[in-house]
N, C-alpha and C positions, 0 to 999 in steps of 0.2 A: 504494500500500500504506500502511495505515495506521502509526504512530508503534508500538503496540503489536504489530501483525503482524510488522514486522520486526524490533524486539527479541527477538518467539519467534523466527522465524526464525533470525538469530544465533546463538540458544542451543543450536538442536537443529544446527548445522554445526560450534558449537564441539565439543557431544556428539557427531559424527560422525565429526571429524575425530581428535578423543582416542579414540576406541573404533579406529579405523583403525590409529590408530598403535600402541596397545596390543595388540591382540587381530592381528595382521597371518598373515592366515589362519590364524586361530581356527574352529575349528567349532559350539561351542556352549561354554553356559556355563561355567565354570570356578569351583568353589570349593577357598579355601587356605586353609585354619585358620580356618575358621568365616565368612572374607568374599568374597560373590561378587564375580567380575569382569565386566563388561559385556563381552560376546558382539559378534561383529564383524557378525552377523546381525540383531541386535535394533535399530540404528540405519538399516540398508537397508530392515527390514520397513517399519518407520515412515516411511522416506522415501516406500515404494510405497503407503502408506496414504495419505499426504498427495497423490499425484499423482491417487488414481485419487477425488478428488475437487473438483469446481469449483468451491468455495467455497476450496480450500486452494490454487489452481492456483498462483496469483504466489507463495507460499512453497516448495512443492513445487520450482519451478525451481529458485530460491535455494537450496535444499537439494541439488538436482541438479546444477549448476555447483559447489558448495561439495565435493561428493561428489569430483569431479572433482579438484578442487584439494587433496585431503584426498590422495590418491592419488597424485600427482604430491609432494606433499613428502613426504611417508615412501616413494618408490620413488627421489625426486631424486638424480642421482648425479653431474652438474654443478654450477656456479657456485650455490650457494644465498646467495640476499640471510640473513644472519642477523637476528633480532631485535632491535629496536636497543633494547632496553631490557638486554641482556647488557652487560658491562662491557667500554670501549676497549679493556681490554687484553687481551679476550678475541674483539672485532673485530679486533684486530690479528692475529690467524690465520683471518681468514674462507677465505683464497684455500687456505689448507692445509688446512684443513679439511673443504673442497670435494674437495680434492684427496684425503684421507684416505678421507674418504665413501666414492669410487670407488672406489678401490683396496683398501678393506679392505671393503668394502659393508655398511658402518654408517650409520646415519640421521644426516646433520650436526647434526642437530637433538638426537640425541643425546648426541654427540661434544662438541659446546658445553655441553650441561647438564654433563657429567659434567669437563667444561675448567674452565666458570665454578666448582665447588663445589668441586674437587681444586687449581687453582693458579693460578686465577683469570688466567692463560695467563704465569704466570710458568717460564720455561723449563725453571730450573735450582733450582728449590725443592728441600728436604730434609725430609721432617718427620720429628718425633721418633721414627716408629715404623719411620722407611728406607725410604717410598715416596718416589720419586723423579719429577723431573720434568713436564710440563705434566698427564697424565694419575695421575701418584702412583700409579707403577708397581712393586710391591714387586721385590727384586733377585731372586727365585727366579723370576719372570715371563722371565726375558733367558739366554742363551743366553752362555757365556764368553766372554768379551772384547770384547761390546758394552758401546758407549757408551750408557749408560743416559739419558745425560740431553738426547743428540740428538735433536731433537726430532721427525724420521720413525721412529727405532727406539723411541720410547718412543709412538709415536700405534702404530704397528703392535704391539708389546707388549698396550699399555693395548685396542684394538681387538679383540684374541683371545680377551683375558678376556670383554670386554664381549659377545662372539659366544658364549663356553660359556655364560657366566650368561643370556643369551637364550635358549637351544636346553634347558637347565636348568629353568628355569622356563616350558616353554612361552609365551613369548612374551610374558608379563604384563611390562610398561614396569617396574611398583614392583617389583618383584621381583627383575628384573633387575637395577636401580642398587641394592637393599639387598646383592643376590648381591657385586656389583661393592663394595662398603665392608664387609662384613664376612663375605665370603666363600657358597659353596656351599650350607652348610650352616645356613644360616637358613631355606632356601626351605620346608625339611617344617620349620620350627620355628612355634611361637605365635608371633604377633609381639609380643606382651608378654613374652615372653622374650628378645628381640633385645634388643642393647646401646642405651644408650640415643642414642649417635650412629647406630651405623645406624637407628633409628627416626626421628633427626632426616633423617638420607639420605635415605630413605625420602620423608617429609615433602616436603623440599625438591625433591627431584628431579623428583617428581611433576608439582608445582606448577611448577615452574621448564618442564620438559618439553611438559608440556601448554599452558602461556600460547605457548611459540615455534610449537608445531604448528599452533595455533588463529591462530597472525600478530597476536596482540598485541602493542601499542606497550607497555606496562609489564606488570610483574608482583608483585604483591603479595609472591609467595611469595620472589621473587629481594631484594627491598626487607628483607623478613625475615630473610632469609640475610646479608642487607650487618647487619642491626641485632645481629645475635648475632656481630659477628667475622669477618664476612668483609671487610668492609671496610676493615681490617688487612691481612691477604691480598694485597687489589688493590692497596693502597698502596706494598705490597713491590713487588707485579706492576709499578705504573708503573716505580718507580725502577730496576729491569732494565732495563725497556726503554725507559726515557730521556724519559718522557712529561713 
């Protein structure tokens, strides 16, 4: 295969694998406030396109196997290797993670975007508005006389929201993490009327979400997120946890 065929290649599995995880039994297009969402349909067509011809055959597989692989990480509900471009101290909860995944049947992949951008896996953070712990779980999420800031009632907490905000927005990935930072009630909103950190959320999550799905070694969007102040965050996150 040529230098240039397997760059497209790449591109359309990155496309495949981001529409899979976005759209996860989608049925057709989705528009929200004016922007469409890529359909979970319109990347398999294209893959059937590319097979049922012999000049695209050695991509078409690529895409085929990639298919394959796209499916297995957004259904993964074991051991998932995390992206190692996420921050130590957000490796340092890989094994729980994994374990969360299962148990609560959230995408790990999710779990860690929403780890890396909320506490960067600092256990016992606080922030000014009184979301609490790894997942920056506000206190009306918990139930009396839990520990808010142990770190399987605040992954189970943070997990339930993360599960309405899904089922809320029909299944759109951005949607959900804007739902998950600045609540329910964005999802029928313009998005230029969202606040302008959920619009960064938004942003970030994406970007952050989509580079782990796709099995990228770095990520622009994550690089981003460390240069506006999160890199602050993690530094806190080492000193917790002893790094």
């Amino acid at each position: 295969m040529t230098r240039s065929a397997l760059e497209f290649a790449r591109a359309i599995l990155r496309c495949l694998r981001f529409s899979l995880a976005q759209m996860r039994g989608g049925r057709g297009l989705i528009k929200r406030n004016g922007v469409y969402y890529v359909p979970l349909w319109l990347p398999i067509a294209l893959a059937l396109l590319l097979a049922s011809s012999l000049f695209w055959g050695d991509i078409a597989g690529l895409v085929h196997r990639g298919a394959k692989s796209a499916i297995h990480l957004i259904g993964a509900t074991s051991d998932v290797e995390l992206a190692e471009f996420f921050a130590p101290t957000v490796r340092h909860w890989s094994g729980k993670i994994s374990h969360w995944s299962a148990q609560h049947r959230v995408s790990p992949h999710l779990l860690a975007t929403v780890m890396q951008i909320e506490s960067c896996g600092h256990p016992t953070v606080i922030s000014g508005a009184g979301a609490r712990g790894l997942f920056q779980v506000m206190p009306y999420h918990f139930a009396e006389g839990e520990n808010m800031l142990e770190p399987d009632t605040n992954a189970r907490r943070g997990s339930a929201f993360l599960k309405q905000c899904h089922q809320a927005s029909d299944g759109v990935i951005g949607l959900t993490l804007a739902c998950y930072n600045g609540g329910a009630s964005v999802i029928s909103k313009p998005r230029e009327s969202w606040s302008h950190e959920t619009q960064k959320y938004y942003r970030w999550g994406v970007g952050i979400y989509s580079d782990a799905v796709a099995g990228g070694t770095t990520s622009t969007t994550l690089d981003q997120w460390l240069a506006a102040g999160g890199r602050h965050l993690c530094a806190r996150a080492e000193r917790e946890l002893g790094f």
